[in-house]
N, C-alpha and C positions, 0 to 999 in steps of 0.2 A: 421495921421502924429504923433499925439502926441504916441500913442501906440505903433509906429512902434521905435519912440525914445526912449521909455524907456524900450522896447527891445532889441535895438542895444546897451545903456548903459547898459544893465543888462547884455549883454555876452561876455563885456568888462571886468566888475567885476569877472565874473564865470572864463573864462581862464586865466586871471592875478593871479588869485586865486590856480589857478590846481584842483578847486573842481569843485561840479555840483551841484548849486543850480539853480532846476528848479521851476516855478510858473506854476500851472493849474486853470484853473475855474472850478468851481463844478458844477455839473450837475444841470440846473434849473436853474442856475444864467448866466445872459447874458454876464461878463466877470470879470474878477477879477483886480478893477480896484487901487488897495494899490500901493502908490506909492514907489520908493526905494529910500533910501539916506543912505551917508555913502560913506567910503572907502575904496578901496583896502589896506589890514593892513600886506600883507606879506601871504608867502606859507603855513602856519599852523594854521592860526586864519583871523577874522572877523567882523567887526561889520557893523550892519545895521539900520537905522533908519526906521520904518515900520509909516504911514500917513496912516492910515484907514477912511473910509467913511463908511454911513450907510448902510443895506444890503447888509453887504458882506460874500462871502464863498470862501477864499483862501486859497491856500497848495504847501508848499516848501519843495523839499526833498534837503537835503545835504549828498553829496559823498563825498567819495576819492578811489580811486582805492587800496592804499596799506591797510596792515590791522591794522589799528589803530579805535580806540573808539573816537567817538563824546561827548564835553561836553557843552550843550546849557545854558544860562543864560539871562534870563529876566529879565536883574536888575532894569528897569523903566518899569508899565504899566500902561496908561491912558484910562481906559475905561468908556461904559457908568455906571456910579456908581449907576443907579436906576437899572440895567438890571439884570436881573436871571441869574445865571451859565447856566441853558439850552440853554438859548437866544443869551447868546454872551460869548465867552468862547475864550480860545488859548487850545488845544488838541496836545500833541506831543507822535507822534509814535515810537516805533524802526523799525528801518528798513527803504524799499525805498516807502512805500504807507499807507494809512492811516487803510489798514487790515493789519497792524501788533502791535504786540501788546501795547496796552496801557503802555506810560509809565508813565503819569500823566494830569495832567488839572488845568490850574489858571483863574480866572478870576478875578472882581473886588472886592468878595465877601474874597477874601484869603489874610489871613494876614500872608505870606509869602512871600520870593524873590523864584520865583520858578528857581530851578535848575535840570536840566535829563541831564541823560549819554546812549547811545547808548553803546549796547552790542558788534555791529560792526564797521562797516567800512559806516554806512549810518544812518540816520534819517529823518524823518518828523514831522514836524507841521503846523497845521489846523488852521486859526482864523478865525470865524465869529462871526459878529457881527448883531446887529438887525435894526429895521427900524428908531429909534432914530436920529433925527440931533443933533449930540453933535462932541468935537473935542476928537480924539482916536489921541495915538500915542502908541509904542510900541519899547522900546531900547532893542536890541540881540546883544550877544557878542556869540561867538562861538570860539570852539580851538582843535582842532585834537590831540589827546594826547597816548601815549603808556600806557600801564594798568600794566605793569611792575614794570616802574618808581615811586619812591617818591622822595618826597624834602623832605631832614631832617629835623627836627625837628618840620614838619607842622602836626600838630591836635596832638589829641591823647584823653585816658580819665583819667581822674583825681577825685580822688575819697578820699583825704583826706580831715579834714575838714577846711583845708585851705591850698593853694600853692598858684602858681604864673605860669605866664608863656608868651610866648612872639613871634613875627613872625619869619620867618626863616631870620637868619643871621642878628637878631637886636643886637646891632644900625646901623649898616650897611645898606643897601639899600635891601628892600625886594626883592624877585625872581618874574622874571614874569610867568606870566600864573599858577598864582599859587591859591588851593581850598583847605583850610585848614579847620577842623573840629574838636573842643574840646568838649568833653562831661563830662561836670561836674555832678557828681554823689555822695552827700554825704549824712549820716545816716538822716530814716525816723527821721522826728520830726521837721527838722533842712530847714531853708533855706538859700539862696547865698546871700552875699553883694558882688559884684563886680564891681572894682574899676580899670579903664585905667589912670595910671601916666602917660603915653605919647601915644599922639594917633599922626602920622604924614602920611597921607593919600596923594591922589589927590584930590586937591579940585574938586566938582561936586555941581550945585545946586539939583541934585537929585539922587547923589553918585553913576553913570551908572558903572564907570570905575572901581574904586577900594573901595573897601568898606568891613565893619565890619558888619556883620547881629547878634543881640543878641535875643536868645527865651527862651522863659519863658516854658523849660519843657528840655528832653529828645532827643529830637529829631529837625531835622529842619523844621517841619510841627507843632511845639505845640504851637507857636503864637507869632508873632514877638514884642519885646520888641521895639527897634527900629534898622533902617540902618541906619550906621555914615560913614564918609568919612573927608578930609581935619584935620585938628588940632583941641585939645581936650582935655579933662581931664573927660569925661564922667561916671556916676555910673549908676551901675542897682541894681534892685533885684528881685529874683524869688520870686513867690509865694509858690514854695514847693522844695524840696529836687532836684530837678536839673536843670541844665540851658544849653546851648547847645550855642557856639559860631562861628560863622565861618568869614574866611577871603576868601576875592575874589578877585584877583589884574587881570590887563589885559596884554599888551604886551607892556605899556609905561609908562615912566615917576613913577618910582620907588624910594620912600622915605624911610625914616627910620623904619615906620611898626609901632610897636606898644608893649607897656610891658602892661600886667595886672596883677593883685594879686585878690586874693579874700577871703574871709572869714566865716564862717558859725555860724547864730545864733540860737540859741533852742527855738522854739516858743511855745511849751508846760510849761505850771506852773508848776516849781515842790519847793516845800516849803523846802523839807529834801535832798527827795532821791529818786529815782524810782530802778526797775529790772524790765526785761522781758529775757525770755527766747526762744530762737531758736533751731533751729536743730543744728546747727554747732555754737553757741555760746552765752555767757551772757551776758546780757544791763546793766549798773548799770550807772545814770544819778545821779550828783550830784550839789544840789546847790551850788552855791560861798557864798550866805550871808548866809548858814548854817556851813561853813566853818571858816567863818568870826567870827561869833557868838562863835565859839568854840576856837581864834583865833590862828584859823591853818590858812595855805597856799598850795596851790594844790601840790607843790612841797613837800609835808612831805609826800604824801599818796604815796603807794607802796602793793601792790599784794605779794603773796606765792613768784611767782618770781619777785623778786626786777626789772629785766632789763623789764620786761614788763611795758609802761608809757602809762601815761591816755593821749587824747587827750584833750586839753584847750579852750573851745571857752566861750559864757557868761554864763558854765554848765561848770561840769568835768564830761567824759564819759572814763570810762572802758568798751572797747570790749575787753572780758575772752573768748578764744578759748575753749572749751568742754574739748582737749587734752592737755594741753599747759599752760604756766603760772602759772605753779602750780597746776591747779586745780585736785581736789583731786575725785574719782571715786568710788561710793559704791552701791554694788549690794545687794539689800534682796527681796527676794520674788520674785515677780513682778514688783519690783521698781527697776531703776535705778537712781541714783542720781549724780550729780555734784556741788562740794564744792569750794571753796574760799575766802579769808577773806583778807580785804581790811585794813589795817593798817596806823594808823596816826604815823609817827614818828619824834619825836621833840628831838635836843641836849640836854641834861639837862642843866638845870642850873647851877649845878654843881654836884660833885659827889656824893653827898650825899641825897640832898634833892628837891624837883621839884615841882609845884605850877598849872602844866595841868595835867589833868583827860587823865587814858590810853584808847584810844578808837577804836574798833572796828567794823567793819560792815562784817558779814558774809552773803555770798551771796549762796544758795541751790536752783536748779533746780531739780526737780522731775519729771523724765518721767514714771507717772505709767500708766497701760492699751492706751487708746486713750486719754490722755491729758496730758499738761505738770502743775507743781506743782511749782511756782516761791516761795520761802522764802526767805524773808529778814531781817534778826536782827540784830539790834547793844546792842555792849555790852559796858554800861559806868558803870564802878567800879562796875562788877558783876550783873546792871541793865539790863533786856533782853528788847528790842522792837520788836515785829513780825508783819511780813505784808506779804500777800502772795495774789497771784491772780492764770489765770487759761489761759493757752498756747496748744499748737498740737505741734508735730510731723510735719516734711513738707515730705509726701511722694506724688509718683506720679507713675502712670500709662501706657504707651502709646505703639503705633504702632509702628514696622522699617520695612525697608525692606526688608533684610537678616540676617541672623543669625552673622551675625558681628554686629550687632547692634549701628552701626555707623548713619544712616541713618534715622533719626524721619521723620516719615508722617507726617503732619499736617492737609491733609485733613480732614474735617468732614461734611459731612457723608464719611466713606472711601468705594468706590465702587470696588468688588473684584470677580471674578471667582469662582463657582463653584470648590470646590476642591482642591482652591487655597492652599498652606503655609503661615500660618499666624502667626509672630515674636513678642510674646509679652514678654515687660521689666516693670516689676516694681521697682523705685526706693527712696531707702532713703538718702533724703538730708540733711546730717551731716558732722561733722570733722572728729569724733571720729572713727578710722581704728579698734579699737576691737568690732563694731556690725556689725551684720550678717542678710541679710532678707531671708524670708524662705515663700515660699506659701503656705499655710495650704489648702487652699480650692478654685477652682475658677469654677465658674458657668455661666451659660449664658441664656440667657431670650430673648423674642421678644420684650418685655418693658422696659423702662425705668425702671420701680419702680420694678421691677423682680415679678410679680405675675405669677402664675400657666399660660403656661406647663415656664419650667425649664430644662436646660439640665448640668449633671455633667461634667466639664473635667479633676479637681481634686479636691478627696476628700482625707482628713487627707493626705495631702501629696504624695497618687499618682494616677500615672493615671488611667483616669476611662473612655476616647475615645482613642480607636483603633491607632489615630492618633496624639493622642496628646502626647508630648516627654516632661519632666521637664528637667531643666540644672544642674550640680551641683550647688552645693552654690558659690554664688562667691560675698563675701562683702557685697556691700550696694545694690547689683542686685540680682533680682529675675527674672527667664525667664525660659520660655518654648515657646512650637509653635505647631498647631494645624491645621488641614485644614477645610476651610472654609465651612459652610451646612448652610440650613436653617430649618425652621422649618415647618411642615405640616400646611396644611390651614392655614397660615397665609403670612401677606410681608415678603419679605425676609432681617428685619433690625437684625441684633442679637448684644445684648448688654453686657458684659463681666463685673464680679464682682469678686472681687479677696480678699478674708482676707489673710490679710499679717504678718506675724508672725516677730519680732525681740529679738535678743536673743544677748548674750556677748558671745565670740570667745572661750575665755578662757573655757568654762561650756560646757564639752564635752559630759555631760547628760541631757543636754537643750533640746525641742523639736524641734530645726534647729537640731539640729547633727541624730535627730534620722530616719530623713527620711521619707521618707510610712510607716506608722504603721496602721496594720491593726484594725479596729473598734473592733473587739472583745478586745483587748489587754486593759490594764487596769494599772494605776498607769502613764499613760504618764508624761516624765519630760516636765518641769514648759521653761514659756517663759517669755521676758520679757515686750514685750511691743506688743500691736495688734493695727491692722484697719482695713477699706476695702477703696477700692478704685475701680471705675467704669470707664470704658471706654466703644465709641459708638457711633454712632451707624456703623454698617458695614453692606455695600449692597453686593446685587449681580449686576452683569451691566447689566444683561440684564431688571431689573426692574428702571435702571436708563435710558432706551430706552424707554422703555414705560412709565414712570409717570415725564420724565424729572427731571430736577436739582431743585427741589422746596425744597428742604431743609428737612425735618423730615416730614414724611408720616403716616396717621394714621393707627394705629395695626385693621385693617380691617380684619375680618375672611371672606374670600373669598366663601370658600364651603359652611358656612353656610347664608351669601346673596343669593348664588342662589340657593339652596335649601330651605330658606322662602315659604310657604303657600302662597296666592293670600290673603289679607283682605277683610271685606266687602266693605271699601270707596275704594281699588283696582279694586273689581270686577263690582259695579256702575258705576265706574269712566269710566273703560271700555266701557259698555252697553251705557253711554250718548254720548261717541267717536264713536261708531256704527252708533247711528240712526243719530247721525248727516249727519256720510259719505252716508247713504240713501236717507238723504233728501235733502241733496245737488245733488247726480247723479238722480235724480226726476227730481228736479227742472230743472235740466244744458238738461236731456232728451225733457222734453215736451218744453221748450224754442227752439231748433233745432226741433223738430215737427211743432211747429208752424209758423218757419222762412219759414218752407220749403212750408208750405201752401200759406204764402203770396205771395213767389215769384213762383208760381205755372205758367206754360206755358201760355202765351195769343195766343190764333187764330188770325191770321192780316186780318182785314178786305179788303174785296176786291172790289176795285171802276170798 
């Protein structure tokens, strides 16, 4: 009776609803016996209170017939807190059964609110739990939603190193059903103070309904700061350069939402002054009490280009674009260099005569060969100071799928056809629109580390397989495409090495401009900056039938395993595996010899 009842209430809930949440038991378990609570919330959302017992394996799948996406939200789970994620877990699928693919998994172990979105029109999730007597409860909120749609002004990313920002339609009454996501993102070195002037939530003792989730990272899996709800004035702070905020309201009782600000402090010591250099731009970190000590004010300092302004947090940092703000661009040799020089300037005192020292900090990036060359001086009345250390180049490598090169594999291992077409880009990540990447040589190997055999696909610029096409120059891209082989007696992984040549636009006798040049040729013009770079490994599929998905396979010489000699401990080894099978078919023979003696016919005596 009791089953039959909370059956008949459960298909009360499902048609009031328009949806189809069904419940199964799992095979091996005698019934799925979670209780339901909650109530019917309207034609496009839901919530449920889930009362779990111990040994359980339950599974609800949620429909709707039109085609809208599902977005589920766990925002309470009470589980057993001693248990393994193996043990006792919630599991949610896309789709209508629990073979469809993974979309995540929370248990008591996750220091997250876990949230999934269904790709369609259905979803599932799985809870079991283990043999443990403890009390499980489990709050689900659910909402049908179009993928089209946004609310203004909800999430976004912010990446200076201080702004603000607030829920939709604050101070007004927040939106309902609304999933906002802010990804705070500012310069390495540097972490978040952030700070809620007004929090006006629903109150909840365990914030199911509406609530703030803050994490200490990137994303919303990097670790929950804390959940808040109800009224507030709460602070956080990340541990490192970013924080990730989001807002989750229901279908009821909508308050004024929430303002926040935040701020960013530099957690490296620096006494003077630092520089580092990048591909696309110059670091230059400035103390305040060095500032102080000279008594300037952040506001006096100004770059080549004046409109270019530092950011101010408890440091003054200049980000110097490569191209931009003046900075000044000088080619010799092999070097490339970028200049700038950071200026203090004060009103005089008066026109004639002034009582501060003129002061300067010149800032030089040097990209020669494979490393960058940071220099930094200042110059007080003619006195030089230098400091310099030692930076890359940020270049990169990779797979696409078509010669639009729109497309990045990310596979690894990439598993590919005999014969296939295969679209490789290598790229240089910088500002500066006058360098040029050029492929000088690219090779390929069964190994990682490229030892002996070795195959060419271009040397000095051209091609050197049948199949392999180089592209013209195009900027910061290098690309060509080759069709896919392996290699004799060996697996079929082959691993791609590419020296990569950069040169300035303008230098029409550079070694980019000049193409394929054949090995005999002599006097080749100069470039200006090199490296290599590796990608790898690439199968064939059909050795991914056979050795399965194990990840990187060892460089096996095939022909030469089975062509190996027999050893002596081989051929022994063998000879003790003989006589043994001898002495066993002896023994197993005369045992049936002897059976058969015993049970040997009797003559029946005759009275």
């Amino acid at each position: 009776m009791e089953v039959t009842g909370r059956l008949f209430i459960w298909a009360i809930l499902a048609v009031s609803c328009r949806a189809q949440l069904n419940s199964t038991a799992a095979e091996g378990r005698p019934r799925c016996t979670a209780s339901l609570g909650g109530a019917n919330l309207g034609e496009t959302h839901k919530a449920l209170i889930l009362n779990l017992n111990a040994d359980e394996n339950c599974t609800w799948t949620i429909e709707r017939p039109e085609n809208r996406s599902i977005r589920i939200i766990f925002s309470h789970i009470q589980l057993d807190p001693d248990s393994r994620c193996e043990n006792e877990s919630i599991k949610v699928f896309d789709g209508r059964s629990t073979s469809g693919p993974l979309l995540g998994e929370a248990c008591s172990k996750n220091d997250f609110v876990p949230v999934f979105e269904s790709s369609a029109n259905s979803l599932t999730f799985q809870i079991v739990t283990d043999w443990t007597r403890v009390q499980r409860s489990v709050f689900i909120f659910y909402y049908f939603f179009s993928s089209g749609t946004t609310i203004p002004n909800c999430g976004g990313y912010l990446q200076t190193l201080e702004g603000s920002f607030s829920s939709p339609n604050y101070p007004r009454p927040h939106p309902e059903l609304a999933y906002c996501v802010w990804h705070i993102q500012v310069e390495k070195g540097y972490k978040i103070n952030l700070n809620f002037t007004e929090l006006f939530l629903e109150m909840d003792e365990y914030c199911r309904f509406d609530f703030i989730a803050v994490y200490d990272g990137p994303s919303t899996t990097s670790g929950l700061l804390k959940q808040v709800c109800g009224r507030g004035t709460p602070t956080f702070e990340s541990s490192s350069d970013a924080m990730t905020v989001v807002l989750s309201t229901d279908y009821a009782n909508s308050y004024r939402g929430f303002f926040a600000s935040y701020a960013s402090t530099y957690v490296q010591e620096v006494n003077t002054h630092s520089l580092s250099c990048a591909s696309d731009k110059m670091r230059v970190i400035i103390s305040k009490s060095y500032l102080q000590s000279l008594n300037y004010h952040e506001s006096n300092l100004q770059l080549n280009d004046p409109t270019c302004r530092p950011s101010v947090s408890n440091v003054v940092e200049f980000s110097i674009p490569l191209h931009e703000c003046g900075t000044i661009k000088k080619i010799e040799d092999h070097t490339i260099s970028y200049t700038n020089i950071i200026t203090f300037t004060q009103s005089p005192e008066s026109a004639v005569i002034t009582r501060k020292r003129h002061l300067q900090i010149v800032v030089t990036c040097e990209m020669e060969y494979n490393s960058t060359v940071e220099i930094l001086y200042i110059t007080e009345d003619d006195v030089i100071q230098n400091q310099s250390v030692l930076g890359k180049y940020n270049t990169s490598m990779a797979l696409y799928e078509s010669g639009s090169f729109e497309n990045l594999i990310q596979e690894s291992p990439y598993y590919v056809d005999l014969n296939q077409t295969l679209f490789v880009q290598a790229t240089l990540h910088t500002s500066d629109p006058s360098l040029v990447v050029f492929l000088d040589t690219c090779r390929a190997s069964p190994t990682s580390d490229f030892a002996s055999p070795t195959y060419d696909l271009i040397s000095s610029g051209c091609s050197r397989d049948e199949t392999c096409e180089v592209y013209p120059l195009f900027g910061h891209y290098g690309r060509f495409q080759f069709n896919a082989f392996k290699f004799l007696r060996h697996l079929s992984s082959v691993y791609l090495k590419c020296k990569i040549l950069i040169c300035d636009t303008s230098d029409h006798t550079s070694r980019c401009n000049q193409g394929c040049v054949s090995r005999r040729k002599r006097d080749i013009p100069s470039y200006k900056w090199k490296t290599d770079s590796v990608i790898g490994p690439i199968r064939l599929k059909r050795d991914r039938l056979v050795n399965g998905d194990s990840g990187l396979l060892p460089q096996t010489h095939e022909a030469e395993i089975s062509k190996q000699p027999l050893s002596h401990l081989h051929l022994f080894s063998f000879m003790v595996l003989a006589l043994n099978v001898v002495i066993v078919v002896t023994a197993t023979v005369r045992h049936f010899l002897n059976r058969w003696k015993d049970h040997g016919y009797q003559k029946l005596q005759v009275y």
